[in-house]
ROKEBA-792540 format. One record per residue: x, y, z of N, C-alpha, C, O, CB in turn. Coordinates in steps of 0.02 Angstrom, whole numbers, plus 50000, padded with zeros to 5 digits. Atoms other than C-alpha are relative to their C-alpha. Last residue first. Glycine has a CB too. Layout:
<atoms>
XYZXYZXYZXYZXYZ ...
</atoms>
This chain:
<atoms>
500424996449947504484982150797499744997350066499425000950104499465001949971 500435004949967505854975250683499685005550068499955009550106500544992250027 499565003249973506334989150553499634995750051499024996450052500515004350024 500345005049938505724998450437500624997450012501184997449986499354993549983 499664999849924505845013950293499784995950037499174996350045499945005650038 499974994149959504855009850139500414999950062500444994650093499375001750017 499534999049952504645000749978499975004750063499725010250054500475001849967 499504994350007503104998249908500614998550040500614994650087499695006850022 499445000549953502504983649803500205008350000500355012249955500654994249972 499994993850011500644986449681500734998250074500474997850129499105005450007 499324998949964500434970649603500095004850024500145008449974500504999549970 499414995150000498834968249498500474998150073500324994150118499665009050001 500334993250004497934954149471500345003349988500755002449942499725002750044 499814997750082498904936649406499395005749985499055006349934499944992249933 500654998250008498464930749593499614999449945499054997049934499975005050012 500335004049956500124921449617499305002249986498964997249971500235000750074 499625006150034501344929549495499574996250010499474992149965500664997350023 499715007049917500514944549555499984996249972499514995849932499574997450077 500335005450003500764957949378499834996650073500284997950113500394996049956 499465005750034501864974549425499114996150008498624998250040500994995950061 500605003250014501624991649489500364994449966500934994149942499445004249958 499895005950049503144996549591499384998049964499064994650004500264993950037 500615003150006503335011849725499984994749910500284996449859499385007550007 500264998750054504925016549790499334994849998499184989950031500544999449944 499975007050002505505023049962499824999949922499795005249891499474995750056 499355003850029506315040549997500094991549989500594987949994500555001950049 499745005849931504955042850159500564996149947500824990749958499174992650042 499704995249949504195059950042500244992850042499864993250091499385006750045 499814995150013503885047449884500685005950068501285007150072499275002249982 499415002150012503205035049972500585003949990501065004250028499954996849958 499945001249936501935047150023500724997050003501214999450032499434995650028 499834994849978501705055649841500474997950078500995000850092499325004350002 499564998350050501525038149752500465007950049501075008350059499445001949913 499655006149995500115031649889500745001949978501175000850021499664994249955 499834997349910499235049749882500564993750016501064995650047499094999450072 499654995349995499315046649682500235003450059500685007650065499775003049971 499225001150008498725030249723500435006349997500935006650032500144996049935 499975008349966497115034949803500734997749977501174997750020499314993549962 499424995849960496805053249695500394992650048500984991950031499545007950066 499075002050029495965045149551500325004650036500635009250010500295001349907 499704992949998494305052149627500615000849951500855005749923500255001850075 499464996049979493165036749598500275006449992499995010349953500364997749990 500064992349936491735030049544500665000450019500924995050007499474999150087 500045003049930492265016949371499965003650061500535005850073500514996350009 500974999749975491705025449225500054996850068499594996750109499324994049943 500524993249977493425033249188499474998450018499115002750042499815005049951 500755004150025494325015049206499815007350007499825009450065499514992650053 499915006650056496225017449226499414998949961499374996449905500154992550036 499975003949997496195034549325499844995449925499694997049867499745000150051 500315004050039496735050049344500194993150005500734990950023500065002249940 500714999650036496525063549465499914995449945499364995349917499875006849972 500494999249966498385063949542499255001749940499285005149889500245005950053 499974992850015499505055149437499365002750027498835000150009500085001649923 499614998049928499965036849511500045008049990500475011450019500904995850012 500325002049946498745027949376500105003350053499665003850096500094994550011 500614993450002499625038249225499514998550075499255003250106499354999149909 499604993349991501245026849245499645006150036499785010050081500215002549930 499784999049949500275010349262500505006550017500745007450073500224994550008 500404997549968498985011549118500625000250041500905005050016499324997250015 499934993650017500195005948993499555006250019499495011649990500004999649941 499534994949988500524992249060500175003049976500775003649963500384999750014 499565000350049498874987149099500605004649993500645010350015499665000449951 499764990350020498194988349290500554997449935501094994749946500635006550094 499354996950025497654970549330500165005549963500045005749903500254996449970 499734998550084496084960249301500575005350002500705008049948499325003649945 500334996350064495604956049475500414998249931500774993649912500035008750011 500025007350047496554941849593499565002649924499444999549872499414992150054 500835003050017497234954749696499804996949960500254996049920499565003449990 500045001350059499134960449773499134998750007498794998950058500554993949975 500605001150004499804970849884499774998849958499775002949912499735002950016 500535001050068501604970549920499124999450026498904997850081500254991149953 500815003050001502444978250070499604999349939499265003749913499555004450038 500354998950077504244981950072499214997150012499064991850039500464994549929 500485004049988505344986350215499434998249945499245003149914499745002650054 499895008049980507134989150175499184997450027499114991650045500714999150076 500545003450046506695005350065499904990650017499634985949988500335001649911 500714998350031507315019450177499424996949933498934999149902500155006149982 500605000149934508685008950270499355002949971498834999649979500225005450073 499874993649966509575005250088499385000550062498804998550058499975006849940 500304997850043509084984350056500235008550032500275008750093499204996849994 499494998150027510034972450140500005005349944500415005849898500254995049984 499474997349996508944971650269500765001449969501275003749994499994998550034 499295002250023507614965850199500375006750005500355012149976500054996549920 499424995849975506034965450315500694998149954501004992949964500144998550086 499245004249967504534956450256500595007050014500535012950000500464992949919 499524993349980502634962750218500474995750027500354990950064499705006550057 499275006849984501384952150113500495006250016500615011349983500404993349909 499564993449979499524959250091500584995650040500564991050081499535006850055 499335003049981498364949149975500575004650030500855008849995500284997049939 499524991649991496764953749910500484998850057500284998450115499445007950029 499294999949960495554941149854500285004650001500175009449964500474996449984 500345002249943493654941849763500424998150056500164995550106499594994849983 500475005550013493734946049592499694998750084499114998450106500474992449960 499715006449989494774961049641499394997049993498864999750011500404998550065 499645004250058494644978849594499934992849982499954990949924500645000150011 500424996950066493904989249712499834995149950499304993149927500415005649959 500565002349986494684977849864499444999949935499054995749912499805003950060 500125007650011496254980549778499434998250015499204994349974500394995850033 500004999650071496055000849776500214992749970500264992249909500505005849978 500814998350006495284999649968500194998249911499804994649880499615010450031 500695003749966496764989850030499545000849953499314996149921499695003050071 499755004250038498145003649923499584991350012499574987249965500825000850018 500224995750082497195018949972500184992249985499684989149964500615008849950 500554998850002497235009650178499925003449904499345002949885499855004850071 499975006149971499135005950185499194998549969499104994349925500174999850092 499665004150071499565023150109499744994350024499314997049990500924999649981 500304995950052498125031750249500544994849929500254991349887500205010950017 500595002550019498735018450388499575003749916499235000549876499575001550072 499925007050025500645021350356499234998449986499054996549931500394994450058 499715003550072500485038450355499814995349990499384994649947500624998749988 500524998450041499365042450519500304998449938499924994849906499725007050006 500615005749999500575030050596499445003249948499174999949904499624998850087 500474997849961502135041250569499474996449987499404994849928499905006449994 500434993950026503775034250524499425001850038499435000850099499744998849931 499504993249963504875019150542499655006649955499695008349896501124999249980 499684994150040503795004350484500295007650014499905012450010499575001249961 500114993949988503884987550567500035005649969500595006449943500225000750033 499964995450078503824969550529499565006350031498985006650050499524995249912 499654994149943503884960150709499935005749927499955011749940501114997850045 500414995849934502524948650649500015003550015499555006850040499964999650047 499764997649930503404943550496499695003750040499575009650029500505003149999 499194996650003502464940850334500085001350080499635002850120500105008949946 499435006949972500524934650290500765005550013500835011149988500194991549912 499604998349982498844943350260500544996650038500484993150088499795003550016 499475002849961497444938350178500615005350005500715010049967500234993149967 499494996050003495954948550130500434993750040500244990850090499895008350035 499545003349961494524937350079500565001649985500844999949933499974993949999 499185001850004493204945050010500214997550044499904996550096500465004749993 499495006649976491454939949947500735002050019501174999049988500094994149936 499625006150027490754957149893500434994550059500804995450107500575003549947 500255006050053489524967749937500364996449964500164994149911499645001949953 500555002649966490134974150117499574995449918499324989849915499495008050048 500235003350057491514982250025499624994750007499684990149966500444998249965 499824998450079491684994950122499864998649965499545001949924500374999749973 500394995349990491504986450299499855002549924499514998649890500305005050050 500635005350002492554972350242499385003450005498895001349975500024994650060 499795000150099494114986350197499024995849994498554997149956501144990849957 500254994450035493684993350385499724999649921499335002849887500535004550003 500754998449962493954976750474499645003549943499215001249906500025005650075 500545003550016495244973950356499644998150017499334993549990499994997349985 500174998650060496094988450394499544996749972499064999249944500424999949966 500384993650015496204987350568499565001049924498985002449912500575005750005 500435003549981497224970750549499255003649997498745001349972500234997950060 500165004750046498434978250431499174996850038498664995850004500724993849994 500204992550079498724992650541499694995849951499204998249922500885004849945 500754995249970498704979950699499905001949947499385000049921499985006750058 500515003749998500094969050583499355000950040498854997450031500234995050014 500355002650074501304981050522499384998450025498915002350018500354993149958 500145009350023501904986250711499474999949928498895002149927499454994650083 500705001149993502495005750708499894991949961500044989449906499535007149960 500505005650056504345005150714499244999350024499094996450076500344990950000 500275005449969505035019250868499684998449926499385002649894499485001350073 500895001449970505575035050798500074994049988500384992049939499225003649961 500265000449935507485038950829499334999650022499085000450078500195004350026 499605002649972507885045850649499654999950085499315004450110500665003749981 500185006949963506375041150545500765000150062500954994950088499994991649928 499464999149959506225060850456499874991750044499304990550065499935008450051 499955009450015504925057450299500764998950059501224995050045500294997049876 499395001250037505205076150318500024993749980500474991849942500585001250035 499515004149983503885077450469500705000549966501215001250000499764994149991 500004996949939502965091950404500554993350055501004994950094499035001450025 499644994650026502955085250233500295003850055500815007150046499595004149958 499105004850014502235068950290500395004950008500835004350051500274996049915 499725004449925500805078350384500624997949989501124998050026499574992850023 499784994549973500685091450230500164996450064500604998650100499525006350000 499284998050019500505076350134500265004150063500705002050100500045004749928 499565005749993498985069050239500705001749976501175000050011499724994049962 
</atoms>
């Protein structure tokens, strides 16, 4: 997946906006699949035309670590909100939060979370590679990545920035 970004450049001049809301839609086919033992209910809200300037296998792989690592998590919601601000530098005007109604990445877990191999909970299955692929991606497309509270959930927060435009 890097070596895909890396091989691009996080380069967006003259590629076509890949539509938010299939990738999103996809996902939570897949996310429901997954997590087949729990109650969720993935919502998803924000502009239709909300696009991301880049390469699709990207968006779904960051789109998809950051799905599966709320789904993990979450009491039983998982919240995906994408808008277009354009007043924002072109490589961070599209932003996509993802939030969940869990217990929330402390903050003094959220630094070490985005380092490849470790994670918040050691007993919990995982690789702790999932954000650190999230962190790296952004990363190469010159956007930023945010852990934070949801005001609304009061899970975690995980907002990225990234290259977009209307699709």
């Amino acid at each position: 997946q890097l070596r895909r970004a890396a091989a691009g450049g996080g380069a967006t001049l003259g590629q076509t906006a890949i539509a938010l809301a299939p990738v999103v839609a996809e996902l939570r086919v897949a996310m429901r699949k997954v997590h087949a033992h729990k109650d969720l209910a993935i919502e998803a809200d924000g502009a239709a035309d909300v696009g991301f300037v880049g390469d699709r296998g990207d968006l779904v792989e960051l789109l998809g670590n950051l799905l599966d690592n709320a789904c993990k998590w979450c009491r039983g919601v998982v919240r995906v909100h994408a808008r277009l601000h354009p007043e924002r530098p072109p490589a961070q005007c599209l932003v996509i939060r993802v939030e969940d109604d869990g217990a929330g990445i402390a903050p003094g877990d959220r630094a070490r979370v985005i380092e490849r191999g470790a994670r918040a909970d050691e007993l919990a299955p995982g690789h702790g590679l999932g954000l650190a692929m999230v962190a790296d991606t952004v990363a190469l497309y010159g956007g930023a990545l945010v852990i934070d509270v949801s005001a609304e959930l009061h899970g975690a927060c995980l907002e990225v920035s990234l290259p977009g435009r209307s699709a």
